[in-house]
Each structure stands twice: as C-alpha cells, then as structure tokens.
N, C-alpha and C positions, 0 to 999 in steps of 0.2 A: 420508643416508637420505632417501629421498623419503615426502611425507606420505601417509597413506592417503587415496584417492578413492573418493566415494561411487560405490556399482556404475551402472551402464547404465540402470536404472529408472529408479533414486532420482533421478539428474539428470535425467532427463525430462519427472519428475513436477515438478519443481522448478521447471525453465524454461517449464512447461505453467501454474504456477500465479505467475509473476513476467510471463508475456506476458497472461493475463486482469488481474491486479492492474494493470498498465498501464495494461490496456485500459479497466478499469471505475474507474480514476483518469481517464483523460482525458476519457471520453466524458461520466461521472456527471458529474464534478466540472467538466467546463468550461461543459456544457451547465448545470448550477446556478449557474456563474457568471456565466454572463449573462444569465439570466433574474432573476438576483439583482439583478443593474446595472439591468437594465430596471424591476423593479418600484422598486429604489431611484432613479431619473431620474422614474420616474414619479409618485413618494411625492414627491418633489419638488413638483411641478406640485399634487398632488389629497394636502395632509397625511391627510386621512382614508384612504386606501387602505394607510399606509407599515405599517401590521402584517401585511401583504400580503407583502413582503418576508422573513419568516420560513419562506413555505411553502418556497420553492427551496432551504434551506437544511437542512432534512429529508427533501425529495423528491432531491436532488441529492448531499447532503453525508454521508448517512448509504451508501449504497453506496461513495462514492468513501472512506468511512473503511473498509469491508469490502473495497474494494479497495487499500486501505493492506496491508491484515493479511494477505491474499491477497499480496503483494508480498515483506513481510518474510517469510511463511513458506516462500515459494518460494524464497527466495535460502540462508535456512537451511536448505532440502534440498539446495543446490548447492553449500554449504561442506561441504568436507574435514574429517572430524572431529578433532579433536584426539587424537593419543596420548598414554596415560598416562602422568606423569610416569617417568623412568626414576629407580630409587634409586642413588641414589650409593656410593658407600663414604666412610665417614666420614673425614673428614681424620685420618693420625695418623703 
C-alpha cells in the first residue's frame, strides 16, 4: 500500500515556503556573513571598533534563523503523513 500524499495545495504551499526559507537563508545569512568577516578584519586593525562586529549578527542572523524555520516548516508540509498504526491481532 502506497503512503498517503499530501493533496495539491498542501505541497505548494510547502515548496512556496522551503524556496523563500532558502532564499532568506542565503541572502540574510551570507550577506551577515561577510560583513561579519569585514568588521571582524576590521576589529583587527582598529581593537576599539570589534563590538561593531555584533551588529551583522542581528541584522543578518536573525532572518536567516526565520529563514531556517520557514525551511523546516516547508518541508513538513511536503512530508507524507504517517498512517495510523494498524492493530494487529494478538499473537495466539
């Protein structure tokens, strides 16, 4: 017996919210990471500026973790749900 598949919407919405969660992972989070690198090369050079180095990690990090969650929720509308166990008959 074949699993149940989630209907025609449900996958849509699914794949609609695992391609933004991508999306707001690579964009947020790459761009946070290089400006993170920058101000950390920079905090190098000029020690008083390195608490400067925090901003990109709030401004960048926090989307790209809502783009995390946006990701796993997508993917859990495009899993197949689980059928209920079936009852057995007792051994006898």
């Amino acid at each position: 017996m074949s699993e149940p598949r989630p209907d025609a919407v449900q996958r849509f919405f699914g794949a609609a919210l695992v391609a933004i969660g991508v999306l707001m992972m690579v964009l947020c989070g790459g761009c946070g990471a290089i400006i993170f690198l920058f101000y950390v090369f920079d905090g190098l050079a000029h020690p008083n500026d390195m608490p400067m180095a925090i901003i990109p990690i709030f401004v960048g990090g926090v989307p790209a973790l809502i783009g995390l969650g946006l990701f796993a929720g997508g993917r859990a509308l495009r899993r197949p749900t689980k059928p209920p166990p079936s009852s057995a008959p007792p051994p006898g």
